[in-house]
C-alpha positions, 0 to 999 in steps of 0.5 A: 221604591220596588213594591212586594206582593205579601200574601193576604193570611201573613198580614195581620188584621188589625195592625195590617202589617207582615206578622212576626209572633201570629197567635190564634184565639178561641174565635179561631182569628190569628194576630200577631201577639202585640197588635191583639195584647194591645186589642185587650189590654190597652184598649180594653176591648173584649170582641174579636175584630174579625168575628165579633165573638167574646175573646179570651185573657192574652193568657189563652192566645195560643202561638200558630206556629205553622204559620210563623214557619210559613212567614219566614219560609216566605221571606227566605224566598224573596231574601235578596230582594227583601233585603234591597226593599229593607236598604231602601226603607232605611234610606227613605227614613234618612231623605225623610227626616232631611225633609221633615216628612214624618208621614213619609218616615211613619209609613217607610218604618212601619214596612221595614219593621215588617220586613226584617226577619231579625234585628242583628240584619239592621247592624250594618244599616245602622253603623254606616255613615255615622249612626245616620239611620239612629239620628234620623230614627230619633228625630221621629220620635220626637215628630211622632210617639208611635209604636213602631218609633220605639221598637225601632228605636229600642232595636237600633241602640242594642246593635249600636250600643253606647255610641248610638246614644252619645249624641241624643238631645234633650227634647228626646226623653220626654215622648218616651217617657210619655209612651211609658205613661199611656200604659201600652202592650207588655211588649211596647213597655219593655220597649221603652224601657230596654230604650231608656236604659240604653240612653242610661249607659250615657251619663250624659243622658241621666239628668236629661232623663230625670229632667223628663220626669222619667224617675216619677213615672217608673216608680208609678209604674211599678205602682199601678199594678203588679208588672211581669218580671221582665218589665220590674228587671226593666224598670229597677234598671233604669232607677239603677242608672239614674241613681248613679247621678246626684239629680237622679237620687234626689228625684227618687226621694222626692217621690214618697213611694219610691223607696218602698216600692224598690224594697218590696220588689226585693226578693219577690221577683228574680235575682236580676231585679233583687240586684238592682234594687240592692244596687238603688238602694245602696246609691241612695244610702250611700250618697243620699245618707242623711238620717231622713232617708235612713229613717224612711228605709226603715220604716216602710220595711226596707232595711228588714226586706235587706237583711232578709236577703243575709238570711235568704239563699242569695247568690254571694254578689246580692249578700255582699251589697246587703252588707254594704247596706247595713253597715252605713247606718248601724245606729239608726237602725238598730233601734228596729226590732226587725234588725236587732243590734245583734244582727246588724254587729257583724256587718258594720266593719269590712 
């Protein structure tokens, strides 16, 4: 394999890898965004690694973007030849995973991640020879959970779309499932997620998914502290996909939380997540109706939370699911107060 000389300030100190997001602290130091998120928020260190002083909240980490334009104007130089090194990383990944060398697969998809400038230049690498690269990528993930396994991942089954993931297997889920509960980077989460979603589109995969405890571990997700819009939008999705199977929705009412924790986020986070969690919530009204669940919709604020999007400036698509709702359990709600018979009358015939 041909090798690269990368200039040293490219590379960042703590991952060691070409930058893709480099961003400066008060210290003066530059990482790339993920590798210092990660620093200060899952390994909870509060020292920068180069100087040792105090850092800052990711919040302060400031983009450098002169020197994110002199990483690509690099890269543009050497294209060609970058992208003979890119063709033959991927190859080495496919011979590693033929021969079961995971340290040989770690290291040649670290050095690609690095390389590639953007991810649409891997479609071709991943539509040739019957999705060989994805096949290989995903016999690492299950060797390995590492970091770069599931961007890599997360990557492959966008370009590739539904036929990427028609063929996973059930000893997949669980690692992914298991990086979502080590509580990494913002960044390496939504991975994950955009990962799991991808396999969702599968029906196929949806109990394979639940069997991995993936409902349980989404919920405490949500659970454990308030996540950033694009993680809840992530996570709602995900519910939303597996409650489109029987186990899913039972999964989901088994955990005592889950209806609750899909009712607050109505309303209090963007139209994408109020969509979702409408889209659940019908699913579990809907297919999962017995008076219990109606019961418990009721009483952790669900219904309210529901109606309140009737009320609120919702776009027409969200006020039509909440009518949907509403009218599946007219007599057991209406003896709430927050949902006088009144209120519900008119949306109990369609």
């Amino acid at each position: 394999m041909e090798e690269i000389e990368v200039p040293c300030c490219f590379v960042c100190p703590i991952s060691l890898q070409i930058m893709k997001d480099p961003v400066t602290t008060t210290t003066g130091a530059t990482y790339d965004r993920q590798s210092i998120e990660r620093w200060l928020l899952v390994d909870r260190r509060r020292t920068c690694p180069a100087t040792n002083q105090p850092l800052p909240a990711p919040s302060e980490l400031t983009t450098n973007h002169t020197l994110r334009r002199l990483i690509h104007a690099w890269l543009a130089t050497g294209e060609s030849h970058r992208r003979r090194l890119v063709e033959s990383l991927a190859a080495a990944i496919i011979e590693s995973s033929r021969e079961n060398q995971a340290d040989m697969a770690e290291q040649a998809l670290s050095i690609l991640l690095s390389l590639v400038a953007e991810p649409e230049e891997l479609k071709p690498l991943v539509e040739c020879n019957n999705h060989e690269l994805v096949h290989s990528l995903a016999w690492f993930l299950c060797s390995r959970v590492t970091t770069q396994a599931i961007i890599a991942m997360s990557i492959v089954f966008e370009l590739g779309g539904r036929s990427c993931v028609e063929r996973l297997k059930p000893e997949f889920f669980p690692p992914v499932v298991g990086f979502l509960r080590a509580r990494r980077s913002p960044s390496e989460m939504k991975a994950a997620l955009k990962v799991l979603l991808a396999a969702g589109e599968c029906g196929a995969n949806r109990g394979m998914m639940v069997d991995a405890g993936a409902i349980g571990e989404l919920v405490e997700l949500e659970l454990a502290a308030p996540s950033c819009r694009r993680t809840t939008e992530l996570v709602l999705a995900v519910l939303a996909k597996l409650c489109m199977c029987a186990e899913g929705r039972a999964e989901l009412l088994r955990h005592p939380a889950a209806i609750a924790v899909v009712g607050k986020t109505l309303l209090r986070v963007s139209p994408a997540a109020d969509d979702e969690a409408l889209r659940i919530l019908y699913q579990v009204c809907k297919f999962s109706g017995r008076k219990e669940v109606a019961e418990e919709m009721l009483r952790v604020g669900a219904v309210a939370k529901v109606f309140m999007v009737l009320q609120a400036d919702c776009p027409p698509a969200a006020k039509k699911k909440a009518k949907w709702i509403l009218g599946l359990h007219p007599v057991t709600w209406s003896s709430s107060p927050c949902t006088a018979v009144y209120a519900l009358t008119g949306y109990t015939q369609f």
